[in-house]
C-alpha positions as CSV (number, residue, x, y, z in Angstrom):
1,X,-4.2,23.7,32.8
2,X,-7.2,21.9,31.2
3,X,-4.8,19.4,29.5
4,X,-1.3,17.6,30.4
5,X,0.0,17.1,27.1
6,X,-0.8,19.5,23.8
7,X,-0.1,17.3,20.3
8,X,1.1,19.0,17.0
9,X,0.5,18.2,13.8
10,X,4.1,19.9,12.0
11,X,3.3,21.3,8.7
12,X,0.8,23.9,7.9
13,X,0.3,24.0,11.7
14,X,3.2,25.0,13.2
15,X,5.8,25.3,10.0
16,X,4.7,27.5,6.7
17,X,6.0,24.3,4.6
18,X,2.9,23.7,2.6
19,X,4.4,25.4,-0.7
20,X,7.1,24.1,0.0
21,X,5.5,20.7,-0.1
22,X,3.4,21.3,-3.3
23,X,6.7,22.3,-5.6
24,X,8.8,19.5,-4.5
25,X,6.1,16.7,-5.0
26,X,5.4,18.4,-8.4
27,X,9.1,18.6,-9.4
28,X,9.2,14.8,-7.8
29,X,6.1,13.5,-10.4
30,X,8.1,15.5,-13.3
31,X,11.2,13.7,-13.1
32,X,10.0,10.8,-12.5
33,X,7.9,10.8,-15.8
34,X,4.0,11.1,-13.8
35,X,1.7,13.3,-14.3
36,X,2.1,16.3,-12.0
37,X,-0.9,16.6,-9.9
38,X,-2.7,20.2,-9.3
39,X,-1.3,22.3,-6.3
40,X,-5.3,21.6,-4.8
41,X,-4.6,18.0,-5.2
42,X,-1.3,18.0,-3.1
43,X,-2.8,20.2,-0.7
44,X,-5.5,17.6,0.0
45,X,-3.0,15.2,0.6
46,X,-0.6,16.9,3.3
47,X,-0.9,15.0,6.4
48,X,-0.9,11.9,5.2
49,X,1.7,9.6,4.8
50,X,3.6,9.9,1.5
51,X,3.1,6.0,0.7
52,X,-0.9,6.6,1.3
53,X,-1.1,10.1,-0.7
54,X,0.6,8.6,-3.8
55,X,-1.9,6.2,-4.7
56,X,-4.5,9.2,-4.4
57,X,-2.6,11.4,-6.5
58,X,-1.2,9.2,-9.0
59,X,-3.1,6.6,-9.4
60,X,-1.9,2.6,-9.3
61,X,1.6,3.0,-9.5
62,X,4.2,0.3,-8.9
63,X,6.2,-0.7,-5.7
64,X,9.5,0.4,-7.6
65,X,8.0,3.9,-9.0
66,X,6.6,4.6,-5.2
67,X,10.2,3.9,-3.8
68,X,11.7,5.9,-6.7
69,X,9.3,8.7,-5.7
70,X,9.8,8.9,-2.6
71,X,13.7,9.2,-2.6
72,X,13.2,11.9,-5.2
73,X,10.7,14.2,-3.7
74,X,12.9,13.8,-0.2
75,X,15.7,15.2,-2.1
76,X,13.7,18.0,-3.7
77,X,12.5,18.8,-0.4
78,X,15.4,18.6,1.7
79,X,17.9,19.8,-1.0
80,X,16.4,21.0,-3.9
81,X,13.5,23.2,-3.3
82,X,14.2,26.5,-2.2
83,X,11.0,27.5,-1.7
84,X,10.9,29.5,2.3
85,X,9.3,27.4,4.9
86,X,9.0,29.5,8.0
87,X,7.7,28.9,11.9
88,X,4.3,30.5,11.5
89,X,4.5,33.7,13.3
90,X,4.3,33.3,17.4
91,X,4.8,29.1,16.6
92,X,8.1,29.3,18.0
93,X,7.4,32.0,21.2
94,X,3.8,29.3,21.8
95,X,6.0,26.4,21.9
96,X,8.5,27.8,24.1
97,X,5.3,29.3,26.9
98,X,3.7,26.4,27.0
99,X,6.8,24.2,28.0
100,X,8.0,26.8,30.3
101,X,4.2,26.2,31.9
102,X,4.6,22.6,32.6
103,X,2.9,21.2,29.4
104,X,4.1,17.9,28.0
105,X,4.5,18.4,24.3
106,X,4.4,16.1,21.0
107,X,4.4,16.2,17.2
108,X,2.9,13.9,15.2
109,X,2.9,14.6,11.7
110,X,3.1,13.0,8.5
111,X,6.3,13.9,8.0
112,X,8.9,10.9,7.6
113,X,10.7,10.5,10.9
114,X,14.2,11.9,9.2
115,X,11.9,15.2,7.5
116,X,10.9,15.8,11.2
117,X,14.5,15.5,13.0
118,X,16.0,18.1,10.2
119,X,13.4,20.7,10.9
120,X,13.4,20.3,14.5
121,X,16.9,20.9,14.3
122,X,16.6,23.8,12.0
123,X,14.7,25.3,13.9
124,X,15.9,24.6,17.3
125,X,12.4,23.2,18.7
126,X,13.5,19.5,19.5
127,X,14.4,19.9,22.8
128,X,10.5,21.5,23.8
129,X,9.2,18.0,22.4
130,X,8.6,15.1,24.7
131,X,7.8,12.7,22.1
132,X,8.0,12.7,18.7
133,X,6.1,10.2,15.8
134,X,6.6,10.3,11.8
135,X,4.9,8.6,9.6
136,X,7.4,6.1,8.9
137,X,6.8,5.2,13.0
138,X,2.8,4.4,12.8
139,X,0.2,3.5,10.6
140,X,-0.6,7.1,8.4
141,X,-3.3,9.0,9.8
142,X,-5.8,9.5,10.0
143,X,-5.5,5.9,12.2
144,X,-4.9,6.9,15.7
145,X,-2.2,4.8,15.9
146,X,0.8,7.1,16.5
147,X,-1.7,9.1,19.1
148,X,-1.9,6.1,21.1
149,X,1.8,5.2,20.8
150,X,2.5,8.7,22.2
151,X,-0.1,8.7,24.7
152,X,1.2,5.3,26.1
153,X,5.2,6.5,26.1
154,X,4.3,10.2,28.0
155,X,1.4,7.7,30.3
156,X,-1.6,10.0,29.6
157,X,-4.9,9.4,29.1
158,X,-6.7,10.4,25.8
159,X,-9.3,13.3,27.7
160,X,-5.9,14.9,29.3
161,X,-4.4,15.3,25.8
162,X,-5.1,17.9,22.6
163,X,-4.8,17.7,19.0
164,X,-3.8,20.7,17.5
165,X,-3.7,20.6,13.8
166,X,-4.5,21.8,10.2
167,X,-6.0,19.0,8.2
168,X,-9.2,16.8,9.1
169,X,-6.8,13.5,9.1
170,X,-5.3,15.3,12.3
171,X,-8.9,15.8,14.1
172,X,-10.0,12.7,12.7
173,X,-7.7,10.3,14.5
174,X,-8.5,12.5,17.8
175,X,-11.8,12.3,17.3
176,X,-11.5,8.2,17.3
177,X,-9.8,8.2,20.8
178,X,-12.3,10.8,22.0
179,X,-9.1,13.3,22.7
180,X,-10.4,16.3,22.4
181,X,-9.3,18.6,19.3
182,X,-8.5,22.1,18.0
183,X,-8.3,23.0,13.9
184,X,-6.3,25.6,12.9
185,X,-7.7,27.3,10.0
186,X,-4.5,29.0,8.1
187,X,-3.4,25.2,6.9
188,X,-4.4,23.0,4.1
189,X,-8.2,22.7,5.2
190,X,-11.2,25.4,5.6
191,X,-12.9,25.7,8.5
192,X,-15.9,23.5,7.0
193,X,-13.7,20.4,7.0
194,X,-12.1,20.4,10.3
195,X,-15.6,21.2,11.7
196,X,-16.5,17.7,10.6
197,X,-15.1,16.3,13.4
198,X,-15.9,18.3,15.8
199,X,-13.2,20.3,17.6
200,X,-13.5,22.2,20.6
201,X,-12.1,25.4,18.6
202,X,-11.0,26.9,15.5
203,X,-8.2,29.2,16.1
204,X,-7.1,31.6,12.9
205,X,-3.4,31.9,14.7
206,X,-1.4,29.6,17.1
207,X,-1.0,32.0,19.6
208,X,-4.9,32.1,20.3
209,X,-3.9,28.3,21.1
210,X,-3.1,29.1,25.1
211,X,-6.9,30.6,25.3
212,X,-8.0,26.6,25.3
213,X,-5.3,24.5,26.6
């Protein structure tokens, strides 16, 4: 084991959800009378937190219309949108061999802390996890905060930890704790982004993941 603990980033690493994303943020700015932003532009913005991506994609919008927002899209996500969100294929069968190996495991995504307890649950994951941080939990990447609240709840040092994810705000806020870093290159960023901050791969499918932890 070169590491004790192996970090996911949620969507467009381990869950298929970027689509899913995309429509219901679109269907979000439509019914709440703002301009809907490009499926590129909501790409871009997967990973951060919702409250940091709005201003980016909609420009200086009020307190009220980001709360409005935000209820909405959560609906179209969670209720709404029935657009398929799938476990990438071996996600599920990686989790499960590398806690049967004695790895500690984590998520932290930019997924609101309520977003990440639903599809845990749906898809059965939760109980792999030993620690768990939404966005609503820490400051939005790509600040390292959450990292280092995770880090100090499992008691492991930054070099004995991984970042796996599929944006550059996920191997950025590694890369600021020197915790070493691997890209995943089927997400919401090319290869030439994540290598900006230098990882120590780029894998094309999660199961190549147990090649480097």
């Amino acid at each position: 084991m070169k590491f004790r603990l192996v970090i996911f980033d949620w969507d467009g690493t381990l869950m298929d959800s970027v689509s899913r994303i995309v429509s219901s943020m679109q269907a979000a700015a439509l019914d709440c009378l703002l301009p809907v932003p490009s499926s590129e532009a909501v790409r871009d913005i997967i990973g951060l937190s919702l409250y940091k991506a709005f201003p980016i994609l909609f420009g200086a919008i009020s307190e009220e219309q980001s709360a409005q927002l935000l209820i909405v899209y959560r609906r179209h996500y969670l209720e709404l949108d029935q657009t398929p969100s799938p476990l990438f294929a071996g996600a599920s069968d990686t989790i499960k061999g590398l806690h049967a190996s004695g790895y500690q495991l984590a998520v932290a995504t930019g997924k609101q802390r309520v977003g990440l307890d639903c599809v845990l649950a749906d898809t059965q994951l939760g109980s792999y996890f030993h620690a768990l941080r939404g966005a609503d939990q820490a400051v939005s990447k790509p600040h390292p905060l959450m990292l280092e609240q995770i880090l100090a709840e499992l008691k492991v040092s930054p070099t004995d930890a991984v970042m796996v994810g599929d944006s550059s705000y996920d191997l950025e806020m590694a890369q600021a704790i020197g915790m070493p870093r691997i890209g995943v290159t089927y997400g919401v960023h090319d290869s030439i982004k994540l290598s900006v901050h230098q990882p120590l791969a780029l894998i094309d499918d999660i199961r190549q993941l147990r090649d480097w932890v």
